[in-house]
TORTIDREN-870115 format. One record per residue: residue in three letters; residue number from 1; x, y, z of N, C-alpha, C in turn. Coordinates in pm, 1 decimal. Atoms other than C-alpha are relative to their C-alpha. Layout:
Ala	NUM	X	Y	Z	X	Y	Z	X	Y	Z
...
END
This chain:
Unk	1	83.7	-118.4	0.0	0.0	0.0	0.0	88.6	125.3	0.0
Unk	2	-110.7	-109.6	46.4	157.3	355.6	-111.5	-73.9	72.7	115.1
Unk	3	61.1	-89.9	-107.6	163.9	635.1	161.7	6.0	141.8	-109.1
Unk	4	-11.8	-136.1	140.7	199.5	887.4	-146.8	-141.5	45.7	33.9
Unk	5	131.1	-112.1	66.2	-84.8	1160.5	-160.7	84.0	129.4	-54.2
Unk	6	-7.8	-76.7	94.3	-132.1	1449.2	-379.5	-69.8	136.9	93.6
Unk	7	63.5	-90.0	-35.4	-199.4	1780.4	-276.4	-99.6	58.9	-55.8
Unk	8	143.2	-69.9	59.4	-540.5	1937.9	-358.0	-9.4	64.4	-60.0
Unk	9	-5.7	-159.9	-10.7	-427.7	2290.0	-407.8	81.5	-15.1	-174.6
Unk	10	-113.2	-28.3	99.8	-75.3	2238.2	-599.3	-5.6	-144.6	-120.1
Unk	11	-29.8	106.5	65.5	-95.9	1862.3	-706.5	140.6	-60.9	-7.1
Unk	12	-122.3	53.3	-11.1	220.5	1782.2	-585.3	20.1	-115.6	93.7
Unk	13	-21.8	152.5	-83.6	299.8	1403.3	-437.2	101.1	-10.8	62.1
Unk	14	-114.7	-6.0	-69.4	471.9	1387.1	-168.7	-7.5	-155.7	156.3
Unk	15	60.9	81.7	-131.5	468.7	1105.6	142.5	-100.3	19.4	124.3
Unk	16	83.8	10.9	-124.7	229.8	1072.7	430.7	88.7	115.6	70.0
Unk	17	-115.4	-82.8	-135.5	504.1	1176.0	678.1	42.8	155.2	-102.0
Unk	18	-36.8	-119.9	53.5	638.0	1443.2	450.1	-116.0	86.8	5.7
Unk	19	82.1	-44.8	11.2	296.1	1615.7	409.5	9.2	23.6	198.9
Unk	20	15.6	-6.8	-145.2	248.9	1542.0	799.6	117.8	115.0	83.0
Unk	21	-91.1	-112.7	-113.4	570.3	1726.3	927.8	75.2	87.8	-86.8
Unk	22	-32.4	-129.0	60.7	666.7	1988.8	677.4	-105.9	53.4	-62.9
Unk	23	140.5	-70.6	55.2	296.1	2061.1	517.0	70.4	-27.1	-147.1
Unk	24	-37.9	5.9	166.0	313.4	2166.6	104.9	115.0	89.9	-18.4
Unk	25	-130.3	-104.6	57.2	650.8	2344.3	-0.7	-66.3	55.2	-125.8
Unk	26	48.3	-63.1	53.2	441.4	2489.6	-244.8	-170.9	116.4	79.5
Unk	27	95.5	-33.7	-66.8	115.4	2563.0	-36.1	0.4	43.5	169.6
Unk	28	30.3	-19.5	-166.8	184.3	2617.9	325.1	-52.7	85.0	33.3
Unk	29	53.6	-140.2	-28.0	125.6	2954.0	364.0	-163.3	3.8	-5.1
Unk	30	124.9	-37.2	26.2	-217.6	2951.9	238.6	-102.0	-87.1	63.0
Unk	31	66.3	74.2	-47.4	-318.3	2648.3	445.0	50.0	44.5	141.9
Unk	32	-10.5	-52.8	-153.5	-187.9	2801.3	771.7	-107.1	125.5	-24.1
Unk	33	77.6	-118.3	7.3	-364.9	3163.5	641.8	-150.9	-30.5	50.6
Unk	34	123.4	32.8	-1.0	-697.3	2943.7	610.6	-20.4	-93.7	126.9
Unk	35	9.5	100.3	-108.0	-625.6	2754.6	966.5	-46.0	-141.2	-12.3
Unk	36	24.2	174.6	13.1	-615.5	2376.0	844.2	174.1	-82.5	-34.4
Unk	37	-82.4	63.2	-10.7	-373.1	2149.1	826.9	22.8	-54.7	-191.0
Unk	38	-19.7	59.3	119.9	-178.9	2018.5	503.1	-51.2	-183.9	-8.9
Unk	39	52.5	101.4	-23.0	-284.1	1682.2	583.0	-126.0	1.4	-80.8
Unk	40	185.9	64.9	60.6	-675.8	1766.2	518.4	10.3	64.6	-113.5
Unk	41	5.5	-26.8	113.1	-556.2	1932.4	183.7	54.5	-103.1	-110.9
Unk	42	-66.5	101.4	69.8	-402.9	1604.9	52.9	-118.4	-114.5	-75.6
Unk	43	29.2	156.1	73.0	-538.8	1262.4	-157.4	85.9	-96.7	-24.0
Unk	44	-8.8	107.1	35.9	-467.9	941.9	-145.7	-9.8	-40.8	-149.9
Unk	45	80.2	64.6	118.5	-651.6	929.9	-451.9	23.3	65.1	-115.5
Unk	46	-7.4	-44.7	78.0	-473.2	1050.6	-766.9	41.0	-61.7	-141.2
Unk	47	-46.7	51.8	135.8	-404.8	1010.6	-1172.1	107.9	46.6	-45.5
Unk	48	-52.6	-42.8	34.6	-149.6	1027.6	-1327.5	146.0	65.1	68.9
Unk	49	-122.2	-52.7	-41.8	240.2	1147.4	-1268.5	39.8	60.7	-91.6
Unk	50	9.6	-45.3	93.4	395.2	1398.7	-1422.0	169.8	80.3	38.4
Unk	51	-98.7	-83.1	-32.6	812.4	1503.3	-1323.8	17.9	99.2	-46.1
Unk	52	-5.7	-128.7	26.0	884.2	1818.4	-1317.3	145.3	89.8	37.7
Unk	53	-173.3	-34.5	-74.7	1294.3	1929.5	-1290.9	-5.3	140.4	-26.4
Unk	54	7.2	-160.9	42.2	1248.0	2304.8	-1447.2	-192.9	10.8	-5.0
Unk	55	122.7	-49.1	-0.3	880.6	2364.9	-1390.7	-13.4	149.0	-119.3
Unk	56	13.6	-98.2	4.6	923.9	2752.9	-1478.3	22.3	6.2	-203.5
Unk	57	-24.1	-39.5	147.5	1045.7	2646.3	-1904.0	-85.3	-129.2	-22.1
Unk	58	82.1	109.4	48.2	764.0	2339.9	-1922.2	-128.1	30.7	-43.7
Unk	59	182.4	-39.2	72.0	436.2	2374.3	-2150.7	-74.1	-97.8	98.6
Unk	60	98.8	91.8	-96.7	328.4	2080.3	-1909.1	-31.6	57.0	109.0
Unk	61	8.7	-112.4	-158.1	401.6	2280.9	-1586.0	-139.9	77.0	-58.4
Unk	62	121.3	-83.9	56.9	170.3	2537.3	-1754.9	-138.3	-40.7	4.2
Unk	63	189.5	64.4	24.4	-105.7	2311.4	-1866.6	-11.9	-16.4	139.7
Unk	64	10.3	67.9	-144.9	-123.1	2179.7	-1504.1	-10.7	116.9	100.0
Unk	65	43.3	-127.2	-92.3	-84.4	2550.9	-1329.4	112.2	-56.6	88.1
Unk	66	-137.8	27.7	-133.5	272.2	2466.9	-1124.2	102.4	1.3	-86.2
Unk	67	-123.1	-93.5	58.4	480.5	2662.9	-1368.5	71.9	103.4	121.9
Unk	68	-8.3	-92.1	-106.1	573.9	2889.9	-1066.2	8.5	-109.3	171.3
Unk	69	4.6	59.5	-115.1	599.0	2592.1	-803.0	152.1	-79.4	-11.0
Unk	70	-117.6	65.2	-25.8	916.6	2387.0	-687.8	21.3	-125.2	-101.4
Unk	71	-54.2	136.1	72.6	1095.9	2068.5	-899.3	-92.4	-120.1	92.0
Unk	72	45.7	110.7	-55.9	896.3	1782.2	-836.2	-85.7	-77.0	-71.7
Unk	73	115.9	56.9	84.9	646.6	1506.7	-933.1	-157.6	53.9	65.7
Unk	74	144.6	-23.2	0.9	282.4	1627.3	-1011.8	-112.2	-97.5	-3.2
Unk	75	108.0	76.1	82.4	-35.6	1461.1	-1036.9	-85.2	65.2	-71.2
Unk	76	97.7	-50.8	70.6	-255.1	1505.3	-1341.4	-141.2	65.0	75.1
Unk	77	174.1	-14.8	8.5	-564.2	1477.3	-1178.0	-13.8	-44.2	179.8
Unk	78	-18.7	14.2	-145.2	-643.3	1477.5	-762.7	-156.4	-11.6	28.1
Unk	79	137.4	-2.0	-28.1	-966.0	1319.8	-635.3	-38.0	95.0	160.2
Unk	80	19.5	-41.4	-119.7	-1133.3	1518.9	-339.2	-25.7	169.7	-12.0
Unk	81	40.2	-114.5	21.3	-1223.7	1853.5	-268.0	82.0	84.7	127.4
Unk	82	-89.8	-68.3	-159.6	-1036.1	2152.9	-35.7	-121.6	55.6	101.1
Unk	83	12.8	-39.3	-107.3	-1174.3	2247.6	290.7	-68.0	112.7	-78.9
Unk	84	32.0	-103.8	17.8	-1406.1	2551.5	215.5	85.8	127.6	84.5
Unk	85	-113.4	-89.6	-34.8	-1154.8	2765.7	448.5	169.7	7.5	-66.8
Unk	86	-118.4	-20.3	185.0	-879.8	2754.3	167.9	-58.5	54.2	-62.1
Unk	87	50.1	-82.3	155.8	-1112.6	2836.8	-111.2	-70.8	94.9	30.4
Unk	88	46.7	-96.6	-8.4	-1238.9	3097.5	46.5	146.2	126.0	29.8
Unk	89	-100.7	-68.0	-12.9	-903.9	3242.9	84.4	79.1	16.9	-151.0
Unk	90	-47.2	-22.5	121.8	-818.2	3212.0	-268.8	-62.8	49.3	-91.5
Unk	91	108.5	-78.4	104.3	-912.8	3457.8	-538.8	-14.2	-53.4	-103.3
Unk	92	51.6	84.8	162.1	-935.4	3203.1	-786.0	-2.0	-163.0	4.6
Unk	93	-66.6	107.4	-25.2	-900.7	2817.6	-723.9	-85.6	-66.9	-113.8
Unk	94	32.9	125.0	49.9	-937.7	2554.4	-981.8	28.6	-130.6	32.9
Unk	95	37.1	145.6	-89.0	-1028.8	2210.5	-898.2	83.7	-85.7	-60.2
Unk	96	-82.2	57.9	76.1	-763.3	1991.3	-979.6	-118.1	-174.3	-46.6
Unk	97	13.4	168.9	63.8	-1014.9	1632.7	-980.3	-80.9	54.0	-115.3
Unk	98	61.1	32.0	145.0	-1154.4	1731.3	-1323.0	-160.3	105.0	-25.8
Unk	99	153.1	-13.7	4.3	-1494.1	1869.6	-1226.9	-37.5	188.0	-98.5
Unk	100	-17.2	-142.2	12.2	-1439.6	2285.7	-1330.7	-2.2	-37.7	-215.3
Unk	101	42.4	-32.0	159.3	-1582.8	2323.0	-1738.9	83.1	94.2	18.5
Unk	102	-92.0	-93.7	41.0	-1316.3	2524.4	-1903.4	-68.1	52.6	-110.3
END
């Protein structure tokens, strides 16, 4: 059984424990701002992988929205939904599991 989840926000996979005692190296800030834990912004439940060594010169970074986030592996696609105290702190959030008509 994998302890891998995906973050909600950024879509970045990182371990159980890693999530648990450093939060998102892309997201922290905005999940302390909104008083919750990186934990309840995570999934178990994602599609897709997607490495990422230069984010900032990748058309994929882009498509995905983590052109502007740290080297790492992404997931396409993240089942679950954030905490309404996040998305009310963000002036724009798209839903990474799929659901948001473009």
């Amino acid at each position: 059984m994998s302890s891998e989840r995906a973050c909600m926000l950024c879509g970045i996979v990182l371990t159980t424990n890693d999530f648990s005692n450093d939060g998102c190296p892309n997201c922290q800030g905005i999940f302390e701002e909104a008083g919750v834990s990186a934990i309840e912004c995570t999934s178990p439940s994602f599609e897709g992988l997607v490495g990422m060594c230069k984010p900032s010169k990748s058309w994929v970074a882009k498509w995905l929205s983590v052109d502007q986030n740290i080297p790492g592996m992404y997931a396409v696609k993240v089942d679950g939904r954030l905490p309404v105290e996040v998305v009310e702190v963000l002036p724009f959030y798209k839903p990474r599991d799929g659901s948001q008509v473009e």
